[in-house]
C-alpha positions, 0 to 999 in steps of 0.5 A: 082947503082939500078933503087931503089937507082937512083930513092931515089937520084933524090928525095933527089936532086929534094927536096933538090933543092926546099927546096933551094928555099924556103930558099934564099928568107929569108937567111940573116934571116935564117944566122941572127937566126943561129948566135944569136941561137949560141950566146946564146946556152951555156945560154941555157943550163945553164938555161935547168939545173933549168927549161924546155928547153920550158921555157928557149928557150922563155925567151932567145928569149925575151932577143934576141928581146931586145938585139940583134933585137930592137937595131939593128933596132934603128940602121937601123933607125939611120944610113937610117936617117943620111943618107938621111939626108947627100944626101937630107939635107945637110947645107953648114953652118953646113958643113962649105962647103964655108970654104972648097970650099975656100980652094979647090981654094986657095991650089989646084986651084979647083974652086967647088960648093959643096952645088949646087952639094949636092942639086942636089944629094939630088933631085934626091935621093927623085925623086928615093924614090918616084919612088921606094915607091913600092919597099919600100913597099914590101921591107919593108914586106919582112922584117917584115916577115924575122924578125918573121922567124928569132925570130921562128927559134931562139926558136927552135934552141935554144930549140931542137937545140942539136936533130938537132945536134945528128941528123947530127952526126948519118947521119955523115958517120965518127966515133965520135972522127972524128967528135969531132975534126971536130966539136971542130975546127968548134967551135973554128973557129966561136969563133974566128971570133965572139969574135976575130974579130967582138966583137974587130971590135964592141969594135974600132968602138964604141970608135972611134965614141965617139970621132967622137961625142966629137970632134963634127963630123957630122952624127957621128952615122952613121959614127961610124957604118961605122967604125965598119964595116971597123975594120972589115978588118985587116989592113984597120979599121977605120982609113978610117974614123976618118983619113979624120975626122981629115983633115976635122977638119983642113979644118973647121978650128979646128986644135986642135980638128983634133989634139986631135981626130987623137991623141986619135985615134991612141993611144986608138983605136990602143991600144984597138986592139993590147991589146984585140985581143991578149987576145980573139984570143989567147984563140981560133983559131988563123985566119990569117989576110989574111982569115979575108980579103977574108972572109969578102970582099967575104963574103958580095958580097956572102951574103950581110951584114951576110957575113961580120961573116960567110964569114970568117966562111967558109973560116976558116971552110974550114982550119979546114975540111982540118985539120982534113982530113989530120990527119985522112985520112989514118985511115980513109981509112983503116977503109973504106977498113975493112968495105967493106972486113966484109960486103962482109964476112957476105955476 
């Protein structure tokens, strides 16, 4: 390597670093445009092919804002109010705390006081927030300019986002069939995750919080936004949820109500997953249970709560780029080693 080729390497890493740094302050945000502007790419174009891509990416971030962003706020706001609600105000009438400190005692010899320790707990969760009113401040404009980043570069991924795609296959080093097998099993692999996997994890949640509401559950909005998160992961789901419901159900004294729940349960929402899941997975890539586990559990500690879609994401990604330098690679190489002998011919 040249002093001139060294020198246009230390730029490429120096800037390539500190654009790194102007992105990990608003990654979540940037994750967040990523998978909203992948949802609604076939929309737009649809929509390119009886007016401008201007005009289709703006009524598409209209439908974004309405969609995906207004809901999940309300939700945020739900699920932080339902929250602090159980940490801060929690009734031992409306929980029934005597009925279950009673049975605590009478069954396990267990003599406790649940309502001094949920007051306890709810002071010192208000003495944190006053403490930390700064912090919520800055979190709170943080955000706020995080969600306008977010609905930019959902517009211009969604208006020039196949200039961004041209541009990365021409500075791809690898010939168009590779990189169209490279680029399809991505496809197929975000498809799975989304529509296999986080769509069916949406669709259980959902079911299993109405049956939370019905059987008169308390925070059953929160509890069911829990539940989506836990269908997430194979083999776990919301069971982790609506099961304790049950017996909390028997506790409070409505044993037909636990009963009904745990039926309703184990039939619908078992039967909403072993039905759905066949039918969507099998249209795209088939993701081992395994690589969904890892993927989301790993995922979330590495970025937060975009992991629980993108971490099985890469780990899929990462199969599939194995994949293809497998079925590829010989040719590959012999391509490489043609390439150099009719640079050094024309040399």
């Amino acid at each position: 390597m040249n002093r001139r080729k060294g020198y246009l390497l230390a730029l490429l890493l120096a800037f390539g670093y500190l654009s790194l740094l102007l992105l990990l302050p608003f990654a979540q945000y940037v994750l967040v445009s990523i998978l909203i502007a992948y949802i609604l790419s076939p929309l737009q174009r649809r929509l390119e092919t009886v007016t401008s891509s201007t005009i289709a990416a703006f009524s598409l971030v209209i439908l974004a804002v309405v969609a995906f962003i207004v809901p999940f706020l309300f939700v945020v706001v739900a699920i932080a109010d339902d929250a602090a609600r159980i940490a801060q105000n929690a009734d031992p009438e409306q929980l029934q705390v005597a009925e279950i400190e009673a049975v605590l005692e009478s069954e396990f010899g267990l003599s406790v006081d649940l309502a001094s320790t949920a007051a306890d707990s709810g002071q010192q969760l208000g003495t944190m927030v006053l403490e930390q009113s700064t912090a919520w401040v800055s979190t709170i404009t943080h955000a706020l300019i995080g969600l306008g980043l977010a609905v930019f570069l959902i517009y211009y991924l969604l208006k020039d986002g196949h200039r961004l795609y041209g541009w990365v296959r021409e500075m791809t080093p690898l010939p168009d069939d590779v990189q169209d097998d490279l680029y399809t099993e991505l496809d197929q692999v975000m498809r799975a995750v989304l529509l296999g996997h986080v769509f069916i994890a949406m669709v259980q949640g959902f079911i299993a919080g109405i049956g939370l509401f019905v059987t008169g559950i308390p925070n059953a909005a929160f509890w069911t936004v829990v539940m989506i998160v836990l269908a997430l992961i194979p083999l776990v789901g919301a069971f982790l949820v609506w099961g304790p419901a049950a017996v909390y159900l028997v506790i409070t004294g409505d044993p037909l109500l636990a009963v009904g729940l745990f039926v309703y349960s184990a039939t619908i929402v078992a039967v909403s997953d072993d039905y759905l899941r066949p039918i969507v997975v099998d249209r795209y890539a088939d993701i081992n249970p395994a690589v969904i586990i890892v993927g989301v559990l790993g995922g979330a500690y590495a970025f937060g709560i975009m992991g629980l879609f993108f971490g099985p994401v890469v780990l899929g990604a990462f199969i599939a780029v194995v994949r293809v330098i497998d079925e590829n690679y010989e040719r590959l190489e012999g391509a490489n080693e043609t390439q150099m002998e009719a640079d050094v011919t024309e040399e």
